[in-house]
Backbone as CSV, one residue per row, in Angstrom:
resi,resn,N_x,N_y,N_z,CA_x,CA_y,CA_z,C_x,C_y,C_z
1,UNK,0.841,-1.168,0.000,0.000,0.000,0.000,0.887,1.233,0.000
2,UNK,0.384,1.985,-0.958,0.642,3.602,-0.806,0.060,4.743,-0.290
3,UNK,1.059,5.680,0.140,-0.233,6.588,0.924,0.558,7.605,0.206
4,UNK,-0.606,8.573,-0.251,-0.341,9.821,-1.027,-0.137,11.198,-0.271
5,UNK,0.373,11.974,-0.586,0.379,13.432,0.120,-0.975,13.823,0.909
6,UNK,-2.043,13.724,-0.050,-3.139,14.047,0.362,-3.684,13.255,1.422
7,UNK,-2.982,12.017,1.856,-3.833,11.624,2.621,-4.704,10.335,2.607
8,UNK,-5.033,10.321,1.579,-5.703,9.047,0.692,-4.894,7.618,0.264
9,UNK,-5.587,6.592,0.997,-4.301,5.591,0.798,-5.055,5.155,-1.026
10,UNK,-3.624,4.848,-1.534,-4.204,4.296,-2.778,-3.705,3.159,-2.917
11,UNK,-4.095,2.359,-3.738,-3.819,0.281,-3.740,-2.985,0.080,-4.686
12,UNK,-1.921,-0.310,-4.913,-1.375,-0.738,-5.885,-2.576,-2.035,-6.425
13,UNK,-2.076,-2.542,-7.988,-2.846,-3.339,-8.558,-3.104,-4.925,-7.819
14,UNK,-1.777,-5.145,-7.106,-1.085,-6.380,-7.034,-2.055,-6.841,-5.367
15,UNK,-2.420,-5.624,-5.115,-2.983,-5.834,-3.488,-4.840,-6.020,-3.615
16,UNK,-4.987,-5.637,-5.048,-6.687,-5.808,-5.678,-7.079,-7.311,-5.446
17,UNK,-5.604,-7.817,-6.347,-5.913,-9.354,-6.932,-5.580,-9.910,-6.012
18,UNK,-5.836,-10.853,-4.762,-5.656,-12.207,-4.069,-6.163,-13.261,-4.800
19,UNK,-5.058,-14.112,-5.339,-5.619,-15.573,-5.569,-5.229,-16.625,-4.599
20,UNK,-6.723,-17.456,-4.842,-6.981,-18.368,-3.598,-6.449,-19.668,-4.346
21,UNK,-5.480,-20.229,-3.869,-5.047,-21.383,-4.473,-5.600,-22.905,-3.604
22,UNK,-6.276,-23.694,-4.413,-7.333,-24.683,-3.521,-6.445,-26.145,-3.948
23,UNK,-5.762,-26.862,-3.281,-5.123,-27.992,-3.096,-6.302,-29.305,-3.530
24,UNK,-5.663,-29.764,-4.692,-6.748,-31.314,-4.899,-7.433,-31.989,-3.968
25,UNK,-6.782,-31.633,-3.047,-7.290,-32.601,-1.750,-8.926,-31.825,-1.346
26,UNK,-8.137,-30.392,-1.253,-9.521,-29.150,-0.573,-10.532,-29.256,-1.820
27,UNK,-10.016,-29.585,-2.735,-10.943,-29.484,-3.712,-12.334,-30.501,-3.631
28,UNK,-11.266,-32.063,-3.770,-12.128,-33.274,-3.637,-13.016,-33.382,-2.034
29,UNK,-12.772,-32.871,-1.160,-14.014,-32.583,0.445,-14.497,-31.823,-0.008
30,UNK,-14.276,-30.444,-0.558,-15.352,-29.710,-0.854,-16.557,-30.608,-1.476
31,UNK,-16.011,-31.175,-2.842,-17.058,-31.409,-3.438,-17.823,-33.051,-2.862
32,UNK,-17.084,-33.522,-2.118,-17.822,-34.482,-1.357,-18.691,-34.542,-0.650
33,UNK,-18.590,-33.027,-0.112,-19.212,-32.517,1.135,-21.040,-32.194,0.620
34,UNK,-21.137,-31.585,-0.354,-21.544,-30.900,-1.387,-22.732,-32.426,-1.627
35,UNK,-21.688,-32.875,-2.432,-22.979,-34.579,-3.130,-23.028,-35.232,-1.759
36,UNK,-22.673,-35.491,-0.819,-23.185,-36.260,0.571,-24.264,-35.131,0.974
37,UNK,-24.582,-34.092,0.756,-25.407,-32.852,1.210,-26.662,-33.352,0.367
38,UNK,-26.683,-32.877,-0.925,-27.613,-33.208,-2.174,-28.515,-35.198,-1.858
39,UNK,-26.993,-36.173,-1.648,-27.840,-37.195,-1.260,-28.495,-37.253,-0.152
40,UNK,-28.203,-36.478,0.647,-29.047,-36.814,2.070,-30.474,-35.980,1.912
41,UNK,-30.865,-35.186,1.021,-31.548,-33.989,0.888,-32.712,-34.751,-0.030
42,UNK,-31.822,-35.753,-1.120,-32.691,-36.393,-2.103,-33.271,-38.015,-1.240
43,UNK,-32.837,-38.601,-0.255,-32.526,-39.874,-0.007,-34.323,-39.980,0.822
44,UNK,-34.938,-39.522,1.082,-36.154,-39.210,1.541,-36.500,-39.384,0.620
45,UNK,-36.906,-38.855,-0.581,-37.689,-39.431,-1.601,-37.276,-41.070,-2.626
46,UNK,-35.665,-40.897,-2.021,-35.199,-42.276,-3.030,-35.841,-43.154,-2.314
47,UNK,-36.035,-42.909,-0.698,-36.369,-44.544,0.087,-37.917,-44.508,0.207
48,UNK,-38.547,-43.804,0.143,-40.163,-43.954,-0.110,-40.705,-43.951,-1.045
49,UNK,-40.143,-43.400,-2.349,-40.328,-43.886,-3.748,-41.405,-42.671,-4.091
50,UNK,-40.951,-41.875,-3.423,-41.959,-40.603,-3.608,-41.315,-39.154,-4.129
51,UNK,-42.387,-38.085,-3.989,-41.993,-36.891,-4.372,-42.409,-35.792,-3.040
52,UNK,-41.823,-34.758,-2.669,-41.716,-33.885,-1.297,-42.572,-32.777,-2.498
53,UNK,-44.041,-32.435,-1.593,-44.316,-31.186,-2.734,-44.852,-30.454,-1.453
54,UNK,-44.373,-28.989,-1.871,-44.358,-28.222,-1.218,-45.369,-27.436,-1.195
55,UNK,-46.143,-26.588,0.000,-47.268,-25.798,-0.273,-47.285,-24.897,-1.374
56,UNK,-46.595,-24.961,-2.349,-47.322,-23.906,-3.526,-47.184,-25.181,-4.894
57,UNK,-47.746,-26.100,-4.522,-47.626,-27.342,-5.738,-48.369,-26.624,-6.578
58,UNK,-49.816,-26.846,-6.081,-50.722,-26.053,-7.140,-50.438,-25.107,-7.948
59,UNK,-49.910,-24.279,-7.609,-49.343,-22.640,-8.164,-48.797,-23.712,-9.600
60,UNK,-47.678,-24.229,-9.076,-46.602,-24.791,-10.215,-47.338,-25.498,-11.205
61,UNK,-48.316,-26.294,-10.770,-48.894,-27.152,-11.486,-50.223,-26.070,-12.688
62,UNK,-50.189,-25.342,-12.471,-51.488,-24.445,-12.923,-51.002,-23.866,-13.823
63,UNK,-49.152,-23.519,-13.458,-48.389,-22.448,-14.471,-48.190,-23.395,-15.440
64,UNK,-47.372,-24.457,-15.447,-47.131,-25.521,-16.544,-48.112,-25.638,-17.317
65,UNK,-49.655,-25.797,-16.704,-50.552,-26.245,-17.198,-50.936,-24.966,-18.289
66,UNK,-51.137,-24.015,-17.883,-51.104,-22.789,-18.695,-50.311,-22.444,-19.897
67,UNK,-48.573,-23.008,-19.071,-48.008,-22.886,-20.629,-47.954,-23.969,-21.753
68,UNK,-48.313,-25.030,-21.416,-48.837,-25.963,-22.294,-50.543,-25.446,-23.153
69,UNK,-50.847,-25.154,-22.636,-52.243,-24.883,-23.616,-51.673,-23.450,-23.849
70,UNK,-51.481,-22.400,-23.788,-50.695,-21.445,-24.525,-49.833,-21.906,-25.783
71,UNK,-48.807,-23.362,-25.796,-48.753,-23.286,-26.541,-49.610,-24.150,-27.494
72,UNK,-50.103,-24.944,-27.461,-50.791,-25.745,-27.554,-51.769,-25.053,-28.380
73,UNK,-52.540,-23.964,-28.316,-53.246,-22.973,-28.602,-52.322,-22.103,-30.172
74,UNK,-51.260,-21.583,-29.409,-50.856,-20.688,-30.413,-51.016,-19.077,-29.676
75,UNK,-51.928,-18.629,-28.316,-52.583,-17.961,-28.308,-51.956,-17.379,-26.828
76,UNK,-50.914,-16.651,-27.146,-49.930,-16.042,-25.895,-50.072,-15.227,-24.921
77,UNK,-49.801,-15.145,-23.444,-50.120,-14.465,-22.630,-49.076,-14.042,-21.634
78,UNK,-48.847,-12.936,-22.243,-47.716,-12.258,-21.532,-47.428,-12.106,-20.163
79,UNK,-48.931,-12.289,-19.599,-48.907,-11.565,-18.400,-49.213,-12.616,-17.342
């Protein structure tokens, strides 16, 4: 770092850029961590053979349904 007459510190370029250098190892837990997260999140529906629907199913199901006969139709709705 530089500090100017005025007072004002100013940054050289070199103090902007930090690169984070991530070791194969940090890499492979990260991403382990990550898919053991996702399976435990999905594994509720793998072992009951089901689907988790959430209080706004309907909503979702009404919009799909809409944009299928929109297109289905030809007859578009912007809104």
């Amino acid at each position: 770092m530089a500090v100017e007459t005025s007072g004002k510190i100013k940054l050289n370029n070199r103090d902007n850029r930090r690169k984070v250098r991530l070791t194969k190892k940090q890499i492979i837990i990260a991403l382990s961590i990550i898919i053991l997260a996702a399976f435990l999140m999905v594994s509720a529906q793998l072992y009951k053979h089901g689907i988790i629907l959430g209080n706004d199913m309907m909503f979702h199901f009404n919009r799909f349904y809409e944009a299928y006969m929109q297109i289905k139709t030809g007859d578009f709705n912007y809104f």
